[in-house]
C-alpha positions in Angstrom: -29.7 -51.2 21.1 -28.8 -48.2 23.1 -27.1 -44.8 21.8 -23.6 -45.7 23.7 -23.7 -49.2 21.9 -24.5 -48.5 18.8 -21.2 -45.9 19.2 -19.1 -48.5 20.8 -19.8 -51.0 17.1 -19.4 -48.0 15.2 -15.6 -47.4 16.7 -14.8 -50.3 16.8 -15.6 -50.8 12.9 -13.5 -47.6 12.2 -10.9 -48.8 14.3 -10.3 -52.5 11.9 -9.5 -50.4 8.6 -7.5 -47.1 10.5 -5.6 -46.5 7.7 -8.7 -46.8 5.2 -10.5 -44.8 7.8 -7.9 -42.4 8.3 -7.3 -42.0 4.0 -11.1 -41.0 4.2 -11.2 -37.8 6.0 -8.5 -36.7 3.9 -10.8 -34.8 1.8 -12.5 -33.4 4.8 -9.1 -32.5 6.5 -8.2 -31.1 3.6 -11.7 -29.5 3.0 -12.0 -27.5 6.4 -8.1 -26.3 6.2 -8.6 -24.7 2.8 -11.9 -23.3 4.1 -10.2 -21.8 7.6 -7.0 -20.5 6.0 -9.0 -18.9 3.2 -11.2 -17.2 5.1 -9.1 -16.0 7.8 -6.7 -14.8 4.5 -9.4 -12.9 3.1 -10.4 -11.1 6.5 -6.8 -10.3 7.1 -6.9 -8.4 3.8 -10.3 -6.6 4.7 -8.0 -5.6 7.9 -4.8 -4.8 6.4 -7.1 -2.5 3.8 -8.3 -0.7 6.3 -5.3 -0.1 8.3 -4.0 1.1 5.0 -6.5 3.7 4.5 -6.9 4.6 8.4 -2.6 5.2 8.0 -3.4 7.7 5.4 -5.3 10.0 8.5 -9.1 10.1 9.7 -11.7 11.7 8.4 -10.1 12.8 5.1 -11.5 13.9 1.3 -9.4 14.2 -1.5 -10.1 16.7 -4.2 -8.8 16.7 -7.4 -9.6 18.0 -11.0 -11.1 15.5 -13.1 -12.9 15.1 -16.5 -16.6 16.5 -16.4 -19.0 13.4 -17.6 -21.4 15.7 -19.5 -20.0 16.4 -23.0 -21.6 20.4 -22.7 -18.1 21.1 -21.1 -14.3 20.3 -22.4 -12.7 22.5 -20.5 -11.0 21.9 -17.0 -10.5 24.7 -14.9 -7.8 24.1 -12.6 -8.0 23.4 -8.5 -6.2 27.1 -7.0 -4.8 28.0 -3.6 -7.5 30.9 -3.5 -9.9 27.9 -3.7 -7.8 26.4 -1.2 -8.1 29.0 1.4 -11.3 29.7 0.5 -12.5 26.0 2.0 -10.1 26.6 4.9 -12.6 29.8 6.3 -15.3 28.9 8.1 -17.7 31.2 6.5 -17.2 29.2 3.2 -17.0 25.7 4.9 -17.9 25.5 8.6 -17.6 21.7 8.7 -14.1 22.0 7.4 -11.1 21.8 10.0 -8.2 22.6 7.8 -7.2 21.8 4.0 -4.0 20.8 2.9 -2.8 21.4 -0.6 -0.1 20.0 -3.3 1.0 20.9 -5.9 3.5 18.0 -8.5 6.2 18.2 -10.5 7.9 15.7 -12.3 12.1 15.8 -11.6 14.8 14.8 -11.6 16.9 14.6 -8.5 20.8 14.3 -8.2 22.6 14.1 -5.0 26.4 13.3 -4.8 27.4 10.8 -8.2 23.5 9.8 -7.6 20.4 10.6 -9.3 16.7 9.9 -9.5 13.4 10.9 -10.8 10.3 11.4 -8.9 7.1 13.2 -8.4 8.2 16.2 -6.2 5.3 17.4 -4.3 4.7 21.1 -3.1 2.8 21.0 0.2 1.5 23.2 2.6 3.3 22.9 5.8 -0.3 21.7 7.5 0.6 18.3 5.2 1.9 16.6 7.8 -1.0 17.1 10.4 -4.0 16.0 7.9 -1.8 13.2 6.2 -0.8 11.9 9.7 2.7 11.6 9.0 5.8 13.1 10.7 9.5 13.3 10.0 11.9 11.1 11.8 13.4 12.7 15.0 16.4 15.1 13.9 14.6 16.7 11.2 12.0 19.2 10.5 8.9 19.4 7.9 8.3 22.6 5.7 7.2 25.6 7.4 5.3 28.3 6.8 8.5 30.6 6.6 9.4 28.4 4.5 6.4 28.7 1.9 6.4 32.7 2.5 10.0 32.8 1.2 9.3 30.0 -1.4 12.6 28.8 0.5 14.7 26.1 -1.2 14.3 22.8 1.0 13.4 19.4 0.8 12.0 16.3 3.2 12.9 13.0 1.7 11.1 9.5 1.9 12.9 6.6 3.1 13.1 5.2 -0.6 14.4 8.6 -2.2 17.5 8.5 1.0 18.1 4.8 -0.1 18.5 5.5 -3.8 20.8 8.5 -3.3 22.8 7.2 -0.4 22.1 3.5 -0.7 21.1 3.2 2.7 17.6 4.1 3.9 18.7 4.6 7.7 21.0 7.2 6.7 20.6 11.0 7.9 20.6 13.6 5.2 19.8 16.5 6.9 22.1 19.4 6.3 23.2 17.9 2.8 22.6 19.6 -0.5 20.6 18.3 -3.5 19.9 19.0 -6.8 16.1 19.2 -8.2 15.7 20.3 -11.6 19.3 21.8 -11.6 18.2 24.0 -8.8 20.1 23.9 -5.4 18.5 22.6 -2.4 18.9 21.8 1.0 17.2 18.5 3.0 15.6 19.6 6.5 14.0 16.3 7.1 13.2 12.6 6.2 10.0 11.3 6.9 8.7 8.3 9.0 8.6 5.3 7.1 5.7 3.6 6.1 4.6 0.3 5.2 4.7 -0.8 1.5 1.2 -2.2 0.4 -2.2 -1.5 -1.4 -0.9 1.6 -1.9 2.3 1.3 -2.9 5.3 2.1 -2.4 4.4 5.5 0.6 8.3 6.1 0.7 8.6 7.1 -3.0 8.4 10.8 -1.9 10.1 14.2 -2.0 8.3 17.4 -0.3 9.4 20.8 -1.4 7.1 24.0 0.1 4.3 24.5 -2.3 5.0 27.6 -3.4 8.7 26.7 -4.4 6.9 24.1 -6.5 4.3 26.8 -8.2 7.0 29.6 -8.9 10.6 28.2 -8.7 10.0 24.7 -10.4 6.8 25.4 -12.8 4.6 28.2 -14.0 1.4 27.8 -12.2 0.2 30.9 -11.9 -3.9 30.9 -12.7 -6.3 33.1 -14.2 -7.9 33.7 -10.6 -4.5 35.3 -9.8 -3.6 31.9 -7.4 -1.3 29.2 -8.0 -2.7 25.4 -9.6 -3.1 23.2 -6.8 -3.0 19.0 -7.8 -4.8 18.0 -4.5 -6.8 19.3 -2.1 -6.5 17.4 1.1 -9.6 18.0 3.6 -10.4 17.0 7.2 -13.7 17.0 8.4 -13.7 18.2 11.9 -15.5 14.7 12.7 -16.4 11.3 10.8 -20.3 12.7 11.6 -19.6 16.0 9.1 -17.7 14.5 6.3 -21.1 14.3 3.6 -21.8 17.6 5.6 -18.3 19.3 4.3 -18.9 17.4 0.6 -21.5 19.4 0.2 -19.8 22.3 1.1 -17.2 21.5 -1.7 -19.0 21.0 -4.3 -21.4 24.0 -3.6 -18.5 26.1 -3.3 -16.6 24.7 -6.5 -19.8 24.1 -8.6 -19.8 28.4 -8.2 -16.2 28.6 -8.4 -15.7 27.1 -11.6 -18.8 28.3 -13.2 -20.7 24.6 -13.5 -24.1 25.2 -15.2 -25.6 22.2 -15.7 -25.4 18.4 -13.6 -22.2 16.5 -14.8 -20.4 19.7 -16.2 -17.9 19.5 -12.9 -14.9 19.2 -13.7 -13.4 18.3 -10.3 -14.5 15.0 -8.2 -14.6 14.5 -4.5 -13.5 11.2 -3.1 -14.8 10.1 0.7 -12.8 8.0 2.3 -14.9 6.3 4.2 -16.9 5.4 1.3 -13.8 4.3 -0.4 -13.1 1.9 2.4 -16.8 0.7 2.6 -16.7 0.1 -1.0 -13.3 -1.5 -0.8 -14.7 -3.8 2.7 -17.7 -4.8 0.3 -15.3 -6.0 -2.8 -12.7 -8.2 -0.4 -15.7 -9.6 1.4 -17.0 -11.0 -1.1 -13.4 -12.1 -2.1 -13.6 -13.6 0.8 -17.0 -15.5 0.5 -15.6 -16.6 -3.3 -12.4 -18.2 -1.8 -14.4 -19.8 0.8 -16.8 -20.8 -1.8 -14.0 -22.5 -3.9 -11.9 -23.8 -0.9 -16.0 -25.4 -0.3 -15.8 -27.9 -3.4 -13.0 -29.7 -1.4 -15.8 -30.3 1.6 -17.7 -31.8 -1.3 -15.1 -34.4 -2.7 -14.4 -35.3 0.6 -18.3 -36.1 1.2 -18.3 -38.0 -2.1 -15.3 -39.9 -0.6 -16.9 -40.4 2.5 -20.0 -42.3 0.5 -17.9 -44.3 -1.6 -16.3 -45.6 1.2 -19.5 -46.4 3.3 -21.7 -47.8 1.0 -17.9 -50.1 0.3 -18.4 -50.8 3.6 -21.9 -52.0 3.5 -21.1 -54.4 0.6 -18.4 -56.1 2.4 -20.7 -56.3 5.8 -23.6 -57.7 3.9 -23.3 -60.9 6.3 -22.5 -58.7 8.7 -25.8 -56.7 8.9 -27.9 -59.9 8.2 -26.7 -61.4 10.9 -27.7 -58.5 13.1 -30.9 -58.1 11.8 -31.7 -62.3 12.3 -30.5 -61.5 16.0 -33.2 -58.9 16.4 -31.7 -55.8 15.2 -33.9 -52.9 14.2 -33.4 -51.0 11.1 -33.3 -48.2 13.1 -30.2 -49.4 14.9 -28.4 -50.6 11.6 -29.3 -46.8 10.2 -27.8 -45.2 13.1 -24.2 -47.2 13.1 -23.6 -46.3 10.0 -24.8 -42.7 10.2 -22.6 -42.4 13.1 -19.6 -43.9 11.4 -19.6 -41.4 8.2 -20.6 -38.9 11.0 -17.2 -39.9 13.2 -15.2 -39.9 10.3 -16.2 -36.4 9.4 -16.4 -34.8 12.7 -12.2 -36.7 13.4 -11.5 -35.1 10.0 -12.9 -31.3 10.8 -11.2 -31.1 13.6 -8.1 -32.2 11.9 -8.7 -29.5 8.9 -9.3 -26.6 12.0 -5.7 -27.7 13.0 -4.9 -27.6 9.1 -6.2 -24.3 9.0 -4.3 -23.0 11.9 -1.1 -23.9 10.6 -1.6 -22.5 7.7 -2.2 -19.1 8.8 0.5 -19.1 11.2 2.7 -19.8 8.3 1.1 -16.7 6.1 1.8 -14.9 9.4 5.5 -15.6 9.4 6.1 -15.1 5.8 3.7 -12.1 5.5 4.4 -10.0 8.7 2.0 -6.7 7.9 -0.6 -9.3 7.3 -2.7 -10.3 10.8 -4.1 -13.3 9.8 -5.8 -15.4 13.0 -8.6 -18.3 13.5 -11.7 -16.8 14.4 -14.2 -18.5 16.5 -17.0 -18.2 14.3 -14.4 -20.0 11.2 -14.1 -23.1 13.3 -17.6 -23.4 14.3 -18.5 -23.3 10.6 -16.3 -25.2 9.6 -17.1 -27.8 12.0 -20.8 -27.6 11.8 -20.5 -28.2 7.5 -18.3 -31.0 8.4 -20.7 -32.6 10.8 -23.7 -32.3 8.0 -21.0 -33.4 5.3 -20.9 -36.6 7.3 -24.9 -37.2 7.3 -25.7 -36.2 4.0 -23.0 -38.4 2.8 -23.5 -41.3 4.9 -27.4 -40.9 4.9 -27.4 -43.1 1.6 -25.0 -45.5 2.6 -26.8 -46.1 5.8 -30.3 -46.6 4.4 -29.2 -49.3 1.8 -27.9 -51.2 5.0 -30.5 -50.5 7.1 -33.2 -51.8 4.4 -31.0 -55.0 3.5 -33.0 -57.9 3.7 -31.9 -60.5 6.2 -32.5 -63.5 3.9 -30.7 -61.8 1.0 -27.7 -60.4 3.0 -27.0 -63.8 4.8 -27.0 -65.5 1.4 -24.7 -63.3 0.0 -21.2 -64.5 -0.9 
């Protein structure tokens, strides 16, 4: 019997029991879909992760003070605008474009019969440029006049204008405010940004830094500069960011007297390698869910062998028959490999369908989320299917194909 036969008796022994058939890839369908729409979930997150941490501006180190490891030490000495400006020269730091600074203070802000309390952060007017982040059009950010004269105004996230004037979209520039009992006046709101991994972006209130250090709080330091919360530092390329950590942490580990490894009291963050470390943790979220949505693939291929080897019991005449006529087992093997085979392959192409759905519907309900069927997802998906349905139906097949004839025309 050729190839195209042996096909033809195979379809046409699905097609007697299609709803029995049809009940069978279930599992499969249902397999492949969880395995697609997982998958393509979990690389969405990877994506949106990374578009989280690209929004926050490119090729950027945060600094900040931090507890030394080594037990030698329990003092912290405190991050300084001379420390600041220091990174900013070339001389100290050649790989160094710029540094941004803030400073925080806790507040309370009242506006009109409303009031507030957030994290108020003193920046340098440079803020905007590192942090890739404007103010929306008919506004200004803080300038340097501004930090010179320790002036008195404030830019406003999106959230802050909604919670004092209950509508996000509405323009407060020119209006008065009150932080910490002191007057001030708003010059700007900023660009909204997408809530996410990192929270809510729009929680924020930007006064110049040196308003923060003098007006707000007593930050003066020993080194005769102001305390500084965060330094903000751009590489002048992705290339030089280890370059400029080094320059950092030689320049602090003098600064602030460290003597011996683990006595710094400040740490350096990459952001690169926060996002590499970040892209390694989701993938192999990603390879777990794909794992789990897996053990569906399996109870489908149990299903699939229940079913054919049901089948070879009520074909027993069937098959001896066959085999008086001159069947081979080899032919009797193959039908019934390439039934469980159909069955699987029908069913994974259903589940890739599945699968597609189901990310369209994450899609919908999750718009900052780019979820999409890959290629490589559906050829997967499709290739386990196809050896799902051999494995499964390998057994199945082999007890028919090594029925004997006498025994399988006797039976009842």
């Amino acid at each position: 019997m050729n190839i195209v036969e042996i096909f033809r008796v195979a379809i046409g022994s699905l097609l007697i029991n299609r709803l029995r058939a049809m009940l069978t890839t279930l599992g499969i369908i249902i397999g492949v879909g969880a395995v697609i729409s997982l998958v393509s979930l979990g690389r969405g997150v990877e994506n949106y992760i990374s578009a989280q941490f690209q929004d926050l501006g490119s090729n950027i180190l945060f600094v900040f003070s931090a507890v030394p490891a080594s037990s030698t030490r329990t003092t912290i000495m405190p991050l300084t605008t001379i420390e600041g400006n220091a990174l900013n020269s070339s001389s100290t730091a050649p790989s160094i474009q710029q540094v941004a600074m803030e400073h925080q203070i806790a507040a309370t802000v009242i506006a009109e019969a409303k009031r507030t309390t957030v994290a108020v952060g003193g920046v340098t007017p440079n803020f905007v440029e590192v942090r890739n982040w404007q103010t929306r059009s008919g506004g200004v950010f803080i300038s340097q006049s501004d930090v010179d004269n320790a002036a008195r105004v404030a830019v406003l996230g999106t959230t802050i204008v909604e919670r004092l004037y209950g509508d996000k979209n509405e323009n407060p520039v020119g209006r008065t405010i009150r932080i910490n009992d002191r007057v001030f006046t708003i010059i700007g709101v900023m660009e909204e940004k997408s809530a996410g991994l990192l929270g809510d972006q729009n929680t924020v209130l930007f006064i110049p830094i040196s308003t923060a250090q003098t007006r707000l709080d007593e930050a003066r330091t020993k080194d005769g500069g102001y305390q500084v919360d965060v330094f903000y530092v751009q590489a002048f390329s992705e290339k030089l960011m280890d370059q400029a950590t080094r320059e950092i942490e030689d320049y602090l580990i003098t600064s602030h007297n460290v003597q011996f490894q683990g006595e710094q009291d400040f740490q350096i963050i990459n952001q690169k390698d926060l996002l590499t470390s970040l892209g390694q943790i989701t993938g192999i979220l990603t390879a777990f869910l794909g794992l789990i949505a897996s053990i569906s693939l399996l109870v489908g291929g149990i299903g699939i062998m229940n079913i054919m080897l049901v089948s070879v019991t009520e074909r027993t005449r069937e098959i001896g028959l066959r085999k008086a006529v001159g069947a081979q087992r080899i032919d009797i093997l193959f039908q019934f490999l390439i039934e469980s085979l159909i069955l699987s392959i029908i069913g994974g192409m259903m589940g890739v369908g599945l699968g597609w759905v189901a990310t369209v519907l994450v899609s919908i309900f999750i718009p900052d989320l780019k979820v999409g069927v890959s290629l490589d997802s559906i050829a997967l998906a499709t290739a386990v299917s196809s050896i799902v349905g051999i494995v499964f139906g390998l057994y199945p097949a082999y007890r028919a194909a090594w029925m004997k004839p006498i025994d399988a025309l006797r039976f009842e």
